[in-house]
C-alpha positions in Angstrom: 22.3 -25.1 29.9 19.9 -24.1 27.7 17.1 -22.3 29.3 13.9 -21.1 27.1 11.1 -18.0 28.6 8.0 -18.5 26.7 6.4 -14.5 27.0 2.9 -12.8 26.6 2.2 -9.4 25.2 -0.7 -8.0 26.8 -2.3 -5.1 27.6 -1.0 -2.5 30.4 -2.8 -3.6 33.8 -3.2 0.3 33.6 -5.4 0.4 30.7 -8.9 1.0 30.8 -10.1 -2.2 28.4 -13.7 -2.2 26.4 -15.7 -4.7 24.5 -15.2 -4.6 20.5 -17.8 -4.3 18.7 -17.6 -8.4 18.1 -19.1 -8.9 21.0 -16.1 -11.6 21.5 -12.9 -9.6 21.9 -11.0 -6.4 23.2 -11.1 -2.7 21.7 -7.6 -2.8 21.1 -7.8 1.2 19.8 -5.8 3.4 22.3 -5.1 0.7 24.3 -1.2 0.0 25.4 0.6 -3.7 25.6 3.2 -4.7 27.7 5.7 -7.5 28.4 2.8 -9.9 30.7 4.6 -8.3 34.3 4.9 -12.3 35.4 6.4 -13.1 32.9 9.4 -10.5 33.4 10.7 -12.5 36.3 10.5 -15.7 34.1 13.0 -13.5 32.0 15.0 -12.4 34.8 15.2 -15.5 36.0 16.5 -17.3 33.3 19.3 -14.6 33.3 20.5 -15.1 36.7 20.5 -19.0 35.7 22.9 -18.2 32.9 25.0 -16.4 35.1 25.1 -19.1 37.4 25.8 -22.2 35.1 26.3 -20.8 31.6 24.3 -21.0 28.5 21.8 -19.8 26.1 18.7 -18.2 26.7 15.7 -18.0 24.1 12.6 -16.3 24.5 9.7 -17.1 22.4 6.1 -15.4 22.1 2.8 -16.7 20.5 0.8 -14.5 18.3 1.2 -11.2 15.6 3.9 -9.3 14.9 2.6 -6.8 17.4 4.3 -9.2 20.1 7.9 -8.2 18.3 8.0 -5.0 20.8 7.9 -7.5 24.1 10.4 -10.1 22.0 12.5 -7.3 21.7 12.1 -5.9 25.2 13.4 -9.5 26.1 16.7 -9.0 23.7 17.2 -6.0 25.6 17.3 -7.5 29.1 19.9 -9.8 27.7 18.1 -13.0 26.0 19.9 -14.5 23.4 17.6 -15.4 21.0 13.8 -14.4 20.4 11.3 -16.6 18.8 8.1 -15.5 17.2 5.5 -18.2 16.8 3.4 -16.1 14.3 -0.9 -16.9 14.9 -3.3 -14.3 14.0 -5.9 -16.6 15.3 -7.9 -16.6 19.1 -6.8 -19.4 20.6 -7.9 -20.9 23.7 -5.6 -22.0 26.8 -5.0 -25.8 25.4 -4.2 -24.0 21.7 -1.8 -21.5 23.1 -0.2 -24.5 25.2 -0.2 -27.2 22.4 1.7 -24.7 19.9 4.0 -24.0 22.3 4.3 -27.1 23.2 5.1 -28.4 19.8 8.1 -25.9 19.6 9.6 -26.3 22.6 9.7 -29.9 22.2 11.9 -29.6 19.5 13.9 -27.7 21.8 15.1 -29.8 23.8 15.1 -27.0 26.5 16.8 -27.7 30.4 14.3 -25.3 31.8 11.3 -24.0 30.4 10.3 -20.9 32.7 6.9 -19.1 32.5 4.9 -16.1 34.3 2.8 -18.0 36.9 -0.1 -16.5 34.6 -0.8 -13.6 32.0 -3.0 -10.7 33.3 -5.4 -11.2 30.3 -6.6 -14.8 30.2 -5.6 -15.0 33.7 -6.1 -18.8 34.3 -2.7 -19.9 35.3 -3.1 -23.0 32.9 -0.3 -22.7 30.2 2.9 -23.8 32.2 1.3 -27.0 33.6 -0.1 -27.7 30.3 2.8 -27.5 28.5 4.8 -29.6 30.7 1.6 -32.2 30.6 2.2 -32.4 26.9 6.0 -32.5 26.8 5.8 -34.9 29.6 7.8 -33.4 31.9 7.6 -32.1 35.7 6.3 -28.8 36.2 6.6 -26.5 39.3 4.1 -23.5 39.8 3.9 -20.0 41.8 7.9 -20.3 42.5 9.7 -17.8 45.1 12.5 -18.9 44.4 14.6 -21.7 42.9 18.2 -23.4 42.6 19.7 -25.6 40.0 22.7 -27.8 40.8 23.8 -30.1 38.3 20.2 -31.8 37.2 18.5 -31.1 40.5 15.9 -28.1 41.0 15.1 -27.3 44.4 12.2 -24.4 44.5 10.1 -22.8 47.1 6.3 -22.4 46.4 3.6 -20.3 47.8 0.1 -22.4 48.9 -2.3 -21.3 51.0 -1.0 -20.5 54.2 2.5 -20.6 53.7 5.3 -22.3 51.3 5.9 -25.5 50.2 10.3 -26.8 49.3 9.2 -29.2 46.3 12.4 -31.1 44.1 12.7 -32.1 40.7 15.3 -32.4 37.8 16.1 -31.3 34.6 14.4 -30.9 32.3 11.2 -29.0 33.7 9.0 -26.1 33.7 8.6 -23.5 36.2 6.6 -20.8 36.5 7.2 -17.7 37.9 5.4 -15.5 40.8 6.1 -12.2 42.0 8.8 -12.2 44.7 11.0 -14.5 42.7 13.4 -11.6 41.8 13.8 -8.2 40.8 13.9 -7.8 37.1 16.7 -5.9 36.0 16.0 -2.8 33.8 17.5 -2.9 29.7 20.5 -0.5 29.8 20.7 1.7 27.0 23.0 -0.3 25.4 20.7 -3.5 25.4 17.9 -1.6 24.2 20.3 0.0 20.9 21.5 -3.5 20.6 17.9 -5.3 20.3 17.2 -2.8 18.1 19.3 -4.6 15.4 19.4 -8.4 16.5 16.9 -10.8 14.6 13.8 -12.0 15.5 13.3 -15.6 14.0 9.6 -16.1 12.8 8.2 -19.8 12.9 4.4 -20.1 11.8 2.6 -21.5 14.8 0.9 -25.2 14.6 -2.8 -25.4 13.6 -5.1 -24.2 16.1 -6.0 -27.2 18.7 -8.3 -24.5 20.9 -11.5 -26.8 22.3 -13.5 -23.9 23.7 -14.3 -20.3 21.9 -15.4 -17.3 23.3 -19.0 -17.0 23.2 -19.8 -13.7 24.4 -18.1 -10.4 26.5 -18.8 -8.5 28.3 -17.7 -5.8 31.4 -19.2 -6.1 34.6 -22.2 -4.1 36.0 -21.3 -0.8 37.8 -21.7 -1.5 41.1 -24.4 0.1 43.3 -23.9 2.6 45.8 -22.6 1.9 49.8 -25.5 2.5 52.4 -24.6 3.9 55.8 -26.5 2.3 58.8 -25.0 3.9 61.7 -22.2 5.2 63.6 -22.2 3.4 66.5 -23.3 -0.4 68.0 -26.5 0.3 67.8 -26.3 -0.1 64.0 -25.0 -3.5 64.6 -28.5 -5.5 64.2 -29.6 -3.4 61.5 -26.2 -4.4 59.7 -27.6 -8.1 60.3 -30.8 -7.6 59.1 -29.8 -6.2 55.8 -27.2 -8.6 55.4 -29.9 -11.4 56.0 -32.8 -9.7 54.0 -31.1 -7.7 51.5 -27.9 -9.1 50.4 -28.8 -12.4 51.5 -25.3 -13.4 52.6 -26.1 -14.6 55.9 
């Protein structure tokens, strides 16, 4: 089976983040990047799949060389192979998808497993547009998932509860938070990624259709107002609610 983790390096959800200068981008100065956190049980998972039925496992990244440290993160965990797709560039959702896209389909992956989304673009669009272009099926927000012979059976979260879908091979999945437990790199893992090659691919042109226009952070918020203690602040409450915040 060959089973392929397509990763994001992206800042710590930690990190306090500020506008550049651009007007259009991140300050990356003191700022610290991180395997995306989804995307480590898209890793895991491919693991536990190889362990299962046998394998190879590739994990492959989009973007500088900066993305090496998660690619090699990824070798440490136990990945076979890492892939750098090498783009200096800003691309939007459908570039990052179509360059991936144009990878993977040479490929010829079994499974193709994402992060349900990456904590910086945050739109959840990658996985299902990747399938969409390679023309397979495509399962999102996955709890949990089993492959027997060319049949996938996963579990889903929607709104208000979960959802049994079933698919086959090949396909993409993408990962969400409950899925497994990612196993830490044991010290031998992390000496031995150390030394293991990283293949380096340029990327395909850029196909982004949007841009960034303009950044910027959010306005402070203003400060709470007590109306009472008791009921009888209760038709105040309305009032401001109605007058002020105009939400009822």
């Amino acid at each position: 089976m060959k089973l392929i983790a397509c990763v994001n390096h992206v800042p710590d959800t930690a990190t306090k983040v500020n506008v550049a200068s651009d007007g259009k981008s991140i300050d990356r100065t003191g700022v610290n990047f991180i395997i995306n956190p989804y995307d480590e049980f898209a890793v895991e998972e491919c693991l536990r799949q190889k362990e299962k039925n046998g394998g190879e496992i590739i994990a492959v990244s989009l973007g500088t060389d900066v993305h090496k440290e998660t690619l090699r993160k990824c070798l440490a965990m136990g990945v076979d192979k890492a892939v750098l797709l090498k783009d200096d560039g800003a691309r939007d959702t459908f570039g990052v998808a179509k360059a991936l896209a144009e990878y993977l389909r040479e490929q010829a992956a079994d499974v193709i497993f994402f992060g349900k989304q990456s904590v910086d673009g945050d739109d959840a669009a990658v996985g299902p547009m990747v399938a969409e272009l390679l023309g397979i099926p495509s399962v999102t927000v996955v709890v949990k998932v089993a492959i027997a012979g060319t049949k996938v059976t996963a579990e889903r979260e929607i709104e208000g509860g979960h959802e049994i879908v079933e698919t086959s091979l090949p396909c993409v999945i993408t990962a969400q938070k409950g899925l497994n437990d990612p196993r830490y790199p044991s010290l031998k893992g992390i000496m031995g990624a150390k030394n293991k090659p990283i293949e380096e691919r340029p990327a395909s042109p850029d196909a982004s259709r949007s841009t960034v226009a303009a950044m910027r952070k959010p306005k402070a918020k203003a400060g709470g107002k007590i109306v009472g203690t008791d009921a009888s602040a209760a038709q105040e409450l309305v009032r401001l609610l109605h007058e002020e915040a105009k939400v009822i």
